[in-house]
C-alpha positions as CSV (number, residue, x, y, z in Angstrom):
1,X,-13.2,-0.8,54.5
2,X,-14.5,-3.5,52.6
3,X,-18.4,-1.8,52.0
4,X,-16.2,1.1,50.8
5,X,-14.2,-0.4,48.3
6,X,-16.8,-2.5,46.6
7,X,-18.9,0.9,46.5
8,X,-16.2,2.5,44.7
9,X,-15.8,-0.3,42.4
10,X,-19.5,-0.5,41.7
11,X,-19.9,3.4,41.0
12,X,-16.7,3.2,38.6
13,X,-18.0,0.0,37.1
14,X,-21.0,2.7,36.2
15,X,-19.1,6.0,35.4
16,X,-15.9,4.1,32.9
17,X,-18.2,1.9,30.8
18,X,-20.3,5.1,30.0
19,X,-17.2,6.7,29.5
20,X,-15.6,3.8,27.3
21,X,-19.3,3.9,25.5
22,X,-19.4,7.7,24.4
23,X,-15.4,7.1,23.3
24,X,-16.0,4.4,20.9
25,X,-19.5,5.5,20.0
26,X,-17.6,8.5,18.2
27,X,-14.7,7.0,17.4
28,X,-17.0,3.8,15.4
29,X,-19.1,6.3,14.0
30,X,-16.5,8.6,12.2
31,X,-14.6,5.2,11.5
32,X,-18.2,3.8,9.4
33,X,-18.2,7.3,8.0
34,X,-14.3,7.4,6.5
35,X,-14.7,4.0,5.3
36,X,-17.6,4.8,3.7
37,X,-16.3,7.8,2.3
38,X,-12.7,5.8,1.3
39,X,-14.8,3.7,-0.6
40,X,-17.3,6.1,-2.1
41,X,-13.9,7.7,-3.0
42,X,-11.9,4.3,-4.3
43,X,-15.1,3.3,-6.8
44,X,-15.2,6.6,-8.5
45,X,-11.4,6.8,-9.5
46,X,-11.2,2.6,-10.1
47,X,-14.2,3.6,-12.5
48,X,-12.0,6.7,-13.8
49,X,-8.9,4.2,-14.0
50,X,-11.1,1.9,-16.2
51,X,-12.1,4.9,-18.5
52,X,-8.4,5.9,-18.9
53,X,-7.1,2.6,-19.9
54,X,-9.8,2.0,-22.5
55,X,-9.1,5.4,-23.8
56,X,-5.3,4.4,-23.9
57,X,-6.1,1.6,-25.8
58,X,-8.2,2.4,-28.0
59,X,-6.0,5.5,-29.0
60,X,-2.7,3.2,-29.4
61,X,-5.0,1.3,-31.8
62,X,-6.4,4.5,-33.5
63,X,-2.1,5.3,-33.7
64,X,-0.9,2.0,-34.8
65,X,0.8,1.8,-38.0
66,X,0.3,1.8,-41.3
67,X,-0.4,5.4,-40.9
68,X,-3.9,6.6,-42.7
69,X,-5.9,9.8,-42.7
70,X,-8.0,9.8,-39.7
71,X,-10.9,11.6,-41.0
72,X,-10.9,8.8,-44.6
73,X,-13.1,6.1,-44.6
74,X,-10.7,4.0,-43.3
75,X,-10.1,6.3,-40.8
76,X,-13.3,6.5,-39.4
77,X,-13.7,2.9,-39.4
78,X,-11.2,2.3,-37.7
79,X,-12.4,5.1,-35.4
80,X,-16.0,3.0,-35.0
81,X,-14.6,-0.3,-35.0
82,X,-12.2,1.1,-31.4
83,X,-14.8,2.3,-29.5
84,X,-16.8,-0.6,-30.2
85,X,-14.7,-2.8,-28.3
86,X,-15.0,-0.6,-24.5
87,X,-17.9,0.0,-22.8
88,X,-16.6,3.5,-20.8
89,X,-16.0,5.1,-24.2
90,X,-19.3,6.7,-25.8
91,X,-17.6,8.0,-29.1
92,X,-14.4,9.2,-31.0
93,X,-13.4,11.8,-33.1
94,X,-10.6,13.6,-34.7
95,X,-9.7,17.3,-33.8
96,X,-7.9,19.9,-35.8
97,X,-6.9,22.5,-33.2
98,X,-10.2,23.3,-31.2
99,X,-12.3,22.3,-34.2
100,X,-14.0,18.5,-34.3
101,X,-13.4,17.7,-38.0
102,X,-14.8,13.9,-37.8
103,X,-16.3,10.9,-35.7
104,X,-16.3,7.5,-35.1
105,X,-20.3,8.1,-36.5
106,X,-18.8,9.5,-39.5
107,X,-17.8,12.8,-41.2
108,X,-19.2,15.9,-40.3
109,X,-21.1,19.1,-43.0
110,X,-18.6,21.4,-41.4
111,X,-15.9,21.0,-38.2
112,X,-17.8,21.8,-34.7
113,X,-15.8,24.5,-32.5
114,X,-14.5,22.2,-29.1
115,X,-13.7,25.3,-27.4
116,X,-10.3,25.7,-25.8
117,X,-9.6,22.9,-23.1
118,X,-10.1,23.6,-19.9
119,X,-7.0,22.2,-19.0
120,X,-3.9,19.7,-20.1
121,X,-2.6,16.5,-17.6
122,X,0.9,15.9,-17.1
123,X,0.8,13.5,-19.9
124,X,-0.3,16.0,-22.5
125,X,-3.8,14.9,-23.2
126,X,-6.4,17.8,-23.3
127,X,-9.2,17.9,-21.0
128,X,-12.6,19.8,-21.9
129,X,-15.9,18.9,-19.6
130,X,-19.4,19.8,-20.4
131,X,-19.0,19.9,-24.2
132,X,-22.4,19.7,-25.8
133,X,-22.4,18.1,-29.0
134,X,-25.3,18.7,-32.3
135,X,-25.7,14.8,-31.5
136,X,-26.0,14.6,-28.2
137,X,-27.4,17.6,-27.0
138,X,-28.6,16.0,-23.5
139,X,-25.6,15.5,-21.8
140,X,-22.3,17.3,-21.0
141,X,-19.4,15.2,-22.8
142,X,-15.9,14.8,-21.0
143,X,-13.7,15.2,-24.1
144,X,-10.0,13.7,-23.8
145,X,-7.6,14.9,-26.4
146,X,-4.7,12.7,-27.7
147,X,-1.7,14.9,-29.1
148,X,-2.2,13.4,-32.6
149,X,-5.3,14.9,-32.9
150,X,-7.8,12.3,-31.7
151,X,-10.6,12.6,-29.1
152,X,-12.3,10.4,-26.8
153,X,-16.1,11.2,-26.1
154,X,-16.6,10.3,-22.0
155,X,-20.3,10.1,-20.6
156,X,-20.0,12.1,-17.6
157,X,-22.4,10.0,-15.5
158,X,-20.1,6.6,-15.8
159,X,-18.1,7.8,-13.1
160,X,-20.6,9.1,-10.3
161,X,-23.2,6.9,-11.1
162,X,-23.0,5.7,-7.7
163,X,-25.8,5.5,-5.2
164,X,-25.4,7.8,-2.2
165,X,-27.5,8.2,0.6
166,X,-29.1,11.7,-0.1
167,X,-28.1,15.0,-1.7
168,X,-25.9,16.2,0.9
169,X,-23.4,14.4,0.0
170,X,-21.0,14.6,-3.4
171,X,-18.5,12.7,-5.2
172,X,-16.5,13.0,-8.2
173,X,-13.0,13.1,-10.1
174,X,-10.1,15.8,-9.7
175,X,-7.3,17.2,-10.9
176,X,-4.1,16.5,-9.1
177,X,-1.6,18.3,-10.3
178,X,-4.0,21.1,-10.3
179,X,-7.1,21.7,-8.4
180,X,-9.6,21.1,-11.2
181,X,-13.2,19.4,-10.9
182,X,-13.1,17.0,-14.1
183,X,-16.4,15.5,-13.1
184,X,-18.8,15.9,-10.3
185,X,-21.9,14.5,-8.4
186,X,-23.3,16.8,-5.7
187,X,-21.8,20.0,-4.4
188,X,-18.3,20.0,-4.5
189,X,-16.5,22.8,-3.6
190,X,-13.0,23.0,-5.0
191,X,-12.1,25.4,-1.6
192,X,-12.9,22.6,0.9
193,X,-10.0,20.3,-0.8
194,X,-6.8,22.5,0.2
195,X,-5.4,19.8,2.8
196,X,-5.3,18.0,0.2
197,X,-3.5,20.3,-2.5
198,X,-1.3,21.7,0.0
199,X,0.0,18.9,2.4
200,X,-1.6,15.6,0.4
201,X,-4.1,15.0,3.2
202,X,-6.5,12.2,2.0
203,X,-8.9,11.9,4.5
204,X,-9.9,14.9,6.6
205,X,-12.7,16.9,7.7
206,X,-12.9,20.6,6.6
207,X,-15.8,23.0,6.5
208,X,-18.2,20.5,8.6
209,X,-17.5,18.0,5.9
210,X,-16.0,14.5,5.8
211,X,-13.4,14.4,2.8
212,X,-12.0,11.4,1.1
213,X,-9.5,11.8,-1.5
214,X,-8.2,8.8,-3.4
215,X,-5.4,9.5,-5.9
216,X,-4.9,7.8,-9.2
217,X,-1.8,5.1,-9.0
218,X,-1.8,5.5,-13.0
219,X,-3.2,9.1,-14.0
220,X,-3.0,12.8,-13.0
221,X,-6.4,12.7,-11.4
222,X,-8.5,11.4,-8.1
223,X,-11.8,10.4,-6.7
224,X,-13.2,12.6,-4.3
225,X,-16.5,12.0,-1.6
226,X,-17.4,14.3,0.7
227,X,-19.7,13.4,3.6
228,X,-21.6,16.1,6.0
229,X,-20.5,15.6,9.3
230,X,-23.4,15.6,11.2
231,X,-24.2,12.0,9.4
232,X,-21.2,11.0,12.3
233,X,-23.4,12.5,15.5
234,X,-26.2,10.5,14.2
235,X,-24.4,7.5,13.8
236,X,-22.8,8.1,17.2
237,X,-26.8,7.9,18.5
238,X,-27.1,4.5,17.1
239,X,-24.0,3.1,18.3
240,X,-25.3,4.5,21.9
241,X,-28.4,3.0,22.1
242,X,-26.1,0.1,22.0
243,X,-23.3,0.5,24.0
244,X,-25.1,2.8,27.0
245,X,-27.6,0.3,28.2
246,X,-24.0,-2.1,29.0
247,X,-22.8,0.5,31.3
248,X,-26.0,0.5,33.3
249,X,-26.4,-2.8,33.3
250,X,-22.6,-2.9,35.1
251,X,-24.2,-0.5,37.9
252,X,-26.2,-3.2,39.1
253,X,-22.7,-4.1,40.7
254,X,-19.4,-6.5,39.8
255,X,-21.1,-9.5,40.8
256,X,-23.9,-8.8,38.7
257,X,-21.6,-8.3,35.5
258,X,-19.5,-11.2,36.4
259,X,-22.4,-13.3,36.1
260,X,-23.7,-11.6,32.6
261,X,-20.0,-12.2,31.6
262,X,-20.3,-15.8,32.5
263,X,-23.6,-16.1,30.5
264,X,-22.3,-14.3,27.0
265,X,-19.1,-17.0,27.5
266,X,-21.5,-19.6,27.6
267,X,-24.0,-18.5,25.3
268,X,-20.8,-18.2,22.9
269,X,-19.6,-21.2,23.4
270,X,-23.5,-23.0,22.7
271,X,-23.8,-20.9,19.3
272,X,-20.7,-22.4,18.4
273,X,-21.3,-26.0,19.3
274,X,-24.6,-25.5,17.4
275,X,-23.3,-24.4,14.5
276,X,-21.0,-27.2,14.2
277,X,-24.3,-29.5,13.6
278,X,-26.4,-26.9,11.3
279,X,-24.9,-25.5,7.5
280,X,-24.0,-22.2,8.9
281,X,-20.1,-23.1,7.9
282,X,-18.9,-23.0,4.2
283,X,-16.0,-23.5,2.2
284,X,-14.2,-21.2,-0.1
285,X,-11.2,-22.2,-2.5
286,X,-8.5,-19.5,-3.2
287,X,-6.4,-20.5,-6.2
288,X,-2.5,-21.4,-6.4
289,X,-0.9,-19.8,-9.4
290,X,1.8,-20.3,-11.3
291,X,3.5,-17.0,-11.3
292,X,5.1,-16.7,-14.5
293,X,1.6,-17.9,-16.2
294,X,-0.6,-17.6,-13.7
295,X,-1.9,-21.0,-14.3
296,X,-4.3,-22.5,-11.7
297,X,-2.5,-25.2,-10.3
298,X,-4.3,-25.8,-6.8
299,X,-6.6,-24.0,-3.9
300,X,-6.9,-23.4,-0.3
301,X,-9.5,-24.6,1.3
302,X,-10.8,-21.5,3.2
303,X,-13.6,-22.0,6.3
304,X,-16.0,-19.5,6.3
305,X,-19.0,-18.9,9.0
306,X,-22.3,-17.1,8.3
307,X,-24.9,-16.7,11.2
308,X,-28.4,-17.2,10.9
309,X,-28.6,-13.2,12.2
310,X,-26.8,-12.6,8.8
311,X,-23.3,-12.0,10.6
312,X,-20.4,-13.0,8.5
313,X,-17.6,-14.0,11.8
314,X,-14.3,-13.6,11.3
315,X,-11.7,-16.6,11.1
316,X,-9.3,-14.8,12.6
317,X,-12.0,-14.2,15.8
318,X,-13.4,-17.5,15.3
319,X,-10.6,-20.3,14.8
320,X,-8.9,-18.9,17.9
321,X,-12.0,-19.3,20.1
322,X,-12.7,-23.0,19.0
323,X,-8.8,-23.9,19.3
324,X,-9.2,-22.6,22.9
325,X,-12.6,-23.9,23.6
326,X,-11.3,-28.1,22.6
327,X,-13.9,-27.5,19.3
328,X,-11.1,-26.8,16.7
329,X,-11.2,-31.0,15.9
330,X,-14.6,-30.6,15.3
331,X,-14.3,-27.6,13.2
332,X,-12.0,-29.9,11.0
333,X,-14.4,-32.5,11.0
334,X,-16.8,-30.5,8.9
335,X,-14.2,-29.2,6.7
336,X,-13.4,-32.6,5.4
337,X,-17.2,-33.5,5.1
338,X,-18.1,-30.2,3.3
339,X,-14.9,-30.8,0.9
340,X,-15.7,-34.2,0.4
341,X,-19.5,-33.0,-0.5
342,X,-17.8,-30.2,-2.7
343,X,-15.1,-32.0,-4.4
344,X,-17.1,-34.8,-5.6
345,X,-15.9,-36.6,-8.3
346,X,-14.9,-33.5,-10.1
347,X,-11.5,-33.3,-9.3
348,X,-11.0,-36.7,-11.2
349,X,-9.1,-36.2,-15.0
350,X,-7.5,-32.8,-13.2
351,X,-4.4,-34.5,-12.7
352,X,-2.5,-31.0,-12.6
353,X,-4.6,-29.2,-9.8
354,X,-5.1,-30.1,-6.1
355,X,-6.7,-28.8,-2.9
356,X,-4.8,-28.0,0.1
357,X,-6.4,-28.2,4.1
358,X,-5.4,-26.4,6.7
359,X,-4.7,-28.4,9.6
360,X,-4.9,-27.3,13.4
361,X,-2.4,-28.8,16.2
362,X,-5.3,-30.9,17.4
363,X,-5.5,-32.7,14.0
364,X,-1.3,-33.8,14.3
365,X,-2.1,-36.0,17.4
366,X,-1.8,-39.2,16.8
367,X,-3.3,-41.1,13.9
368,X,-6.4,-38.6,13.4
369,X,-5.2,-36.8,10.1
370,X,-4.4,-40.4,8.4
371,X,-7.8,-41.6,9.1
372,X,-9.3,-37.8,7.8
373,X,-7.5,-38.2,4.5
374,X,-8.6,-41.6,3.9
375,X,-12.0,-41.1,4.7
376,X,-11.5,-38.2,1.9
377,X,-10.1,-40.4,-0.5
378,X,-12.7,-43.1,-0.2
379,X,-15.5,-40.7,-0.3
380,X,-14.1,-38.3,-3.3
381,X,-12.3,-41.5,-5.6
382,X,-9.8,-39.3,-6.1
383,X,-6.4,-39.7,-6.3
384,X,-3.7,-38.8,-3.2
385,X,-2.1,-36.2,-5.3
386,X,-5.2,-34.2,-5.6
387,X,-4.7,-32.9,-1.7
388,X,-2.6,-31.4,0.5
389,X,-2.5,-30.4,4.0
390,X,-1.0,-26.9,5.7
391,X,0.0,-27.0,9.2
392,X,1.4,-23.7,11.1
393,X,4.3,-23.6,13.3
394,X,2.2,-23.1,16.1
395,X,0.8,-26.2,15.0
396,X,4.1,-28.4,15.0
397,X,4.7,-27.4,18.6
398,X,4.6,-31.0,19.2
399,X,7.8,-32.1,17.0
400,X,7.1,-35.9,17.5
401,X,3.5,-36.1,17.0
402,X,3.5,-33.6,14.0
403,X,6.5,-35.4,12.6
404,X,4.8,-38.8,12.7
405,X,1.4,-37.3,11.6
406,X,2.5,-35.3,8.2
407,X,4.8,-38.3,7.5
408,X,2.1,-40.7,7.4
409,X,0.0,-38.5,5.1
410,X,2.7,-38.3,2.8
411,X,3.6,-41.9,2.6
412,X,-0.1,-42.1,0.9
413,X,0.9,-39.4,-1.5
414,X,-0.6,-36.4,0.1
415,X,2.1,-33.6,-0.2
416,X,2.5,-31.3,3.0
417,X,3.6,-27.4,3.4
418,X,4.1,-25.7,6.3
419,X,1.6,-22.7,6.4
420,X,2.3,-19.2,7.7
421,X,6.1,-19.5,7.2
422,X,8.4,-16.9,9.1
423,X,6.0,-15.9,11.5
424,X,7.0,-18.1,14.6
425,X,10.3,-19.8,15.1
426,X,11.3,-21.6,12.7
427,X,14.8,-22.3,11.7
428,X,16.9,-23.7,9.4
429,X,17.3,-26.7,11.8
430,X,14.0,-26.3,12.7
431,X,12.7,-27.2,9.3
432,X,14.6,-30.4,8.9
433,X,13.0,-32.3,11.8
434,X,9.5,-32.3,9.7
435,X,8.7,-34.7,6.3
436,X,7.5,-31.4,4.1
437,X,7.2,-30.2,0.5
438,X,6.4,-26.6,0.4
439,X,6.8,-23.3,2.9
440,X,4.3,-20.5,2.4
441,X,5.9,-17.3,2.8
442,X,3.7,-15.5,4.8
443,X,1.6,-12.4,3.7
444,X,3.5,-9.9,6.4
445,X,6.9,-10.6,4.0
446,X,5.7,-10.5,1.0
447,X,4.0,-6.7,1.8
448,X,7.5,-5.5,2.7
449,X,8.8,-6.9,-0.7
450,X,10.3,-3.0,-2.7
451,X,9.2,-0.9,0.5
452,X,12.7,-0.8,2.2
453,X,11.5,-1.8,5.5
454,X,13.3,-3.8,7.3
455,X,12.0,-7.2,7.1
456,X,11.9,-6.8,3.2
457,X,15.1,-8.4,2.9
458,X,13.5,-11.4,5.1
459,X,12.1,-12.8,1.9
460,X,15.1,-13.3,0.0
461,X,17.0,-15.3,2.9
462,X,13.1,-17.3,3.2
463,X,13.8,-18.3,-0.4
464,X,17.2,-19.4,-0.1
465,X,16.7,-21.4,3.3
466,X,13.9,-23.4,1.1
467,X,16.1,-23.7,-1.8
468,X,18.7,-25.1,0.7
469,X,16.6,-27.7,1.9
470,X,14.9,-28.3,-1.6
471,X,11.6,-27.5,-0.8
472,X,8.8,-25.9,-3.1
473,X,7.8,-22.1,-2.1
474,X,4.6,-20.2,-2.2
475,X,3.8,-16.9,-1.9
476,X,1.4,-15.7,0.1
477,X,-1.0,-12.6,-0.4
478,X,0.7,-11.3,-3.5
479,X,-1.3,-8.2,-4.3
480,X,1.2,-6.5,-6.6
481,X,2.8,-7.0,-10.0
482,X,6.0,-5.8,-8.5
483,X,5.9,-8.6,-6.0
484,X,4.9,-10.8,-8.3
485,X,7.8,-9.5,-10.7
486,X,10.2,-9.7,-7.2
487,X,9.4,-13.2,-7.0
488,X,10.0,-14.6,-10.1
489,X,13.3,-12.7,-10.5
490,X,14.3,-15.2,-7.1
491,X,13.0,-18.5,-8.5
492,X,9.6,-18.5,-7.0
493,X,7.6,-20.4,-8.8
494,X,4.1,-20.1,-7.0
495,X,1.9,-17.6,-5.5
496,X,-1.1,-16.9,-4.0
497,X,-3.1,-13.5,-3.4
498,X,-5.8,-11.1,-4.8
499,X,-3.5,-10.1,-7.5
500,X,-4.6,-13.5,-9.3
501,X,-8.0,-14.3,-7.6
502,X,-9.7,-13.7,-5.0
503,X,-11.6,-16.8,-2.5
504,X,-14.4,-18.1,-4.2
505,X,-17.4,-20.9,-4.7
506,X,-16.6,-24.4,-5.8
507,X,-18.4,-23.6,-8.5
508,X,-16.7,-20.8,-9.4
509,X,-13.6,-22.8,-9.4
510,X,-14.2,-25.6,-11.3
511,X,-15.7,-22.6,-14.3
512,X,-12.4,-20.8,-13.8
513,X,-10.6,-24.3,-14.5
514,X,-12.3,-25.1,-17.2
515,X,-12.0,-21.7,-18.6
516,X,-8.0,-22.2,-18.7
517,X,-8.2,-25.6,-20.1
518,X,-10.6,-24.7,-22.8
């Protein structure tokens, strides 16, 4: 019975991973070729978003008071000195009906006929594409009509001036409200977009095509891509010549693959140790704010890994492994000693701004965090107050160690937050056992902030737990004005997130801080 079993388990260890290998083979190849197209898609209308805000701009400066005659010398000054300031907007005008009467270039012998627009947006502007001009006979303007009578002159190109990969594919910026083709790059076939108009798909295939829509959060319009689909059976090959040769390997039997198993473990854990003691770690510093001001007050240190291969791995993948692997000490180890190489001595006469380190459950044993932050502070000459530490819950699973190790950083001045907040089990009693300054309010609460799910209402009894206990609060991945407006409104005074910056170089950071102070 035994012969037979291990032969079925040897011909299934054959027949699944093939299986498993075709599966994701397609499913990682349409996934690369939506992502692709969601981003061919998301760079066209953030390009179209930039073109309508300048126009906005310059129009409510064209519009400001006192009044004037727009097609006077002061006028068209005024006209000139507008579009000067943007870089998406290649002219302006002034329009009386259908008829151009002058330009930002100056008046005109006699008005120039527009032509009726091809369409109007929900927010009344008029819309003409392919208008050729007596100067500027080469190219197609976009033409944007204000209701008081001023134009915008758009360069078609500024929008799909995007490289794609060959002919067959397209991009370019639609209508919404009504299936229009404002601007296009390729062969784009208005037809092929009904799931969108008719049941607001974004992403879908249709006609042999991969389509991408991404809608405007700010005008009646959208970027479009559309990818042939046969691009997804040819990256389905490539991902093959990967993932079949695994499943044969696994038909040379389970004892076979147990020991190939037992070799990538090791082989894992040997890259890691060896880039522990090589510069294929690096630091990046995502700033604190200020919310209200969004003054640079601090940054996280942020551990980054970049193989020699040219692999950028994950810290989510990575951090986990070397926690589980007895490495994550040393993984600490080198972010103090790259810090301390960073920070130099150019945090000194910054009295205002600090840098926070995150700490594992490892570095809360014993004295092993006081004699890290000391090293720092001899090494750097800086001051206590420019550092903090951020230790998870998961971290503090050892009350009396991480009580006695966060307590003796802060007797030499270095504040302490607890990272991650709301996420494990922490408690109102919970959060009294440990010495701390600041919570972070995780990321996963501050999504939910205005989205009426259920753990939206979380954050506002987070706030009030830390106001209870007077601690400071921070905000974690605020991406939103809304959620930034949301947490001012409930006393929070800092946050973190792309909506302010995103991580960056030391460098970087100490040109953003002196940008502010200067």
């Amino acid at each position: 019975m035994l012969i037979p079993a291990v032969f079925m388990l040897a011909f299934l260890a054959v027949l699944v991973p093939i299986g498993a290998a075709l599966l994701i083979a397609h499913h990682q190849s349409f996934a690369a070729e939506r992502a692709k197209a969601q981003s061919l898609a998301t760079e066209v209308v953030r390009r179209a978003d930039t073109a309508s805000v300048q126009m906005r701009s310059a129009l409510r400066q064209l519009e400001a008071p006192p009044a004037h005659q727009p097609c006077s010398d002061d006028g068209m000054h005024r006209m000139a000195s507008a579009v000067l300031e943007y870089d998406q907007i290649q002219g302006a005008g002034y329009a009386d009906g259908n008829r151009l009467i002058c330009t930002s270039a100056g008046s005109l012998d006699r008005p120039i006929d527009l032509g009726a627009p091809q369409f109007h947006t929900r927010g009344g502007f008029s819309v003409r594409t392919g208008v050729r001009l007596p100067f500027a006979r080469g190219v197609g303007l976009i033409v944007v009509g204000a209701p008081s009578g001023y134009v915008m002159f758009v360069h078609p190109r500024l929008t799909v001036d995007i490289a794609l990969a060959n002919n067959r594919e397209a991009i370019g910026v639609i209508g919404v409200s009504a299936p229009r083709l404002i601007n296009g790059r390729g062969q784009i076939e208005m037809g092929l977009l009904h799931p969108f108009y008719a049941s607001h798909q974004t992403d879908f295939v249709a006609q042999n095509q991969l389509v991408s829509v991404q809608p405007s959060k700010s005008g009646d319009y959208a970027g479009v891509a559309i990818l042939p689909i046969d691009e997804i059976q040819d990256g389905m090959g490539r991902y093959l010549l990967v993932l079949l040769p695994v499943g044969l390997v696994c038909g040379g039997g389970l004892i076979l693959l147990l020991r190939v198993l037992m070799r990538a473990e090791n082989s894992l854990a040997t890259i890691a140790k060896r880039a522990l003691k090589t510069d294929e770690f690096y630091l990046r510093y995502q700033p604190l704010v200020e919310l209200e001001t969004g003054r640079w007050i601090g940054a996280e240190a942020l551990v980054r890994w970049h193989r020699p291969t040219g692999e950028e791995m994950r810290p989510d993948l990575f951090i986990p492994y070397f926690e589980e692997k007895g490495l994550i000490g040393d993984l600490t180890d080198k972010v103090f000693d790259m810090l301390a190489a960073d920070v130099g001595t150019e945090l000194k006469g910054r009295d205002d701004f600090y840098i926070a380190i995150n700490l594992a459950s490892e570095d809360l044993r014993g004295d092993r965090l006081a004699g890290l932050i000391d090293t720092l502070l001899a090494r750097t000459g800086c001051a206590a107050r420019h550092f903090a530490v951020e230790a998870t819950e998961r971290g503090l699973i050892d009350a009396r160690e991480g009580n006695q190790a966060l307590q003796a950083v802060r007797d030499r001045g270095v504040c302490a937050a607890l990272d991650d907040f709301g996420t494990g089990y922490s408690s109102l009693a919970y959060l009294q056992k440990f010495p701390l300054d600041y919570i972070k309010i995780d990321k996963s609460f501050v999504d939910s902030i205005a989205t009426g799910a259920a753990t939206s209402s979380v954050v506002v009894h987070i706030i009030n737990m830390a106001r209870d206990l007077k601690l400071g609060i921070i905000a974690e991945g605020v991406e939103t004005e809304e959620q930034a407006r949301f947490l001012i409104e409930r006393g929070v005074v800092y946050g973190q997130g792309w909506l302010f910056a995103r991580p960056m170089s030391w460098a970087q950071l100490i040109a953003g801080l002196d940008r502010q102070q200067a």
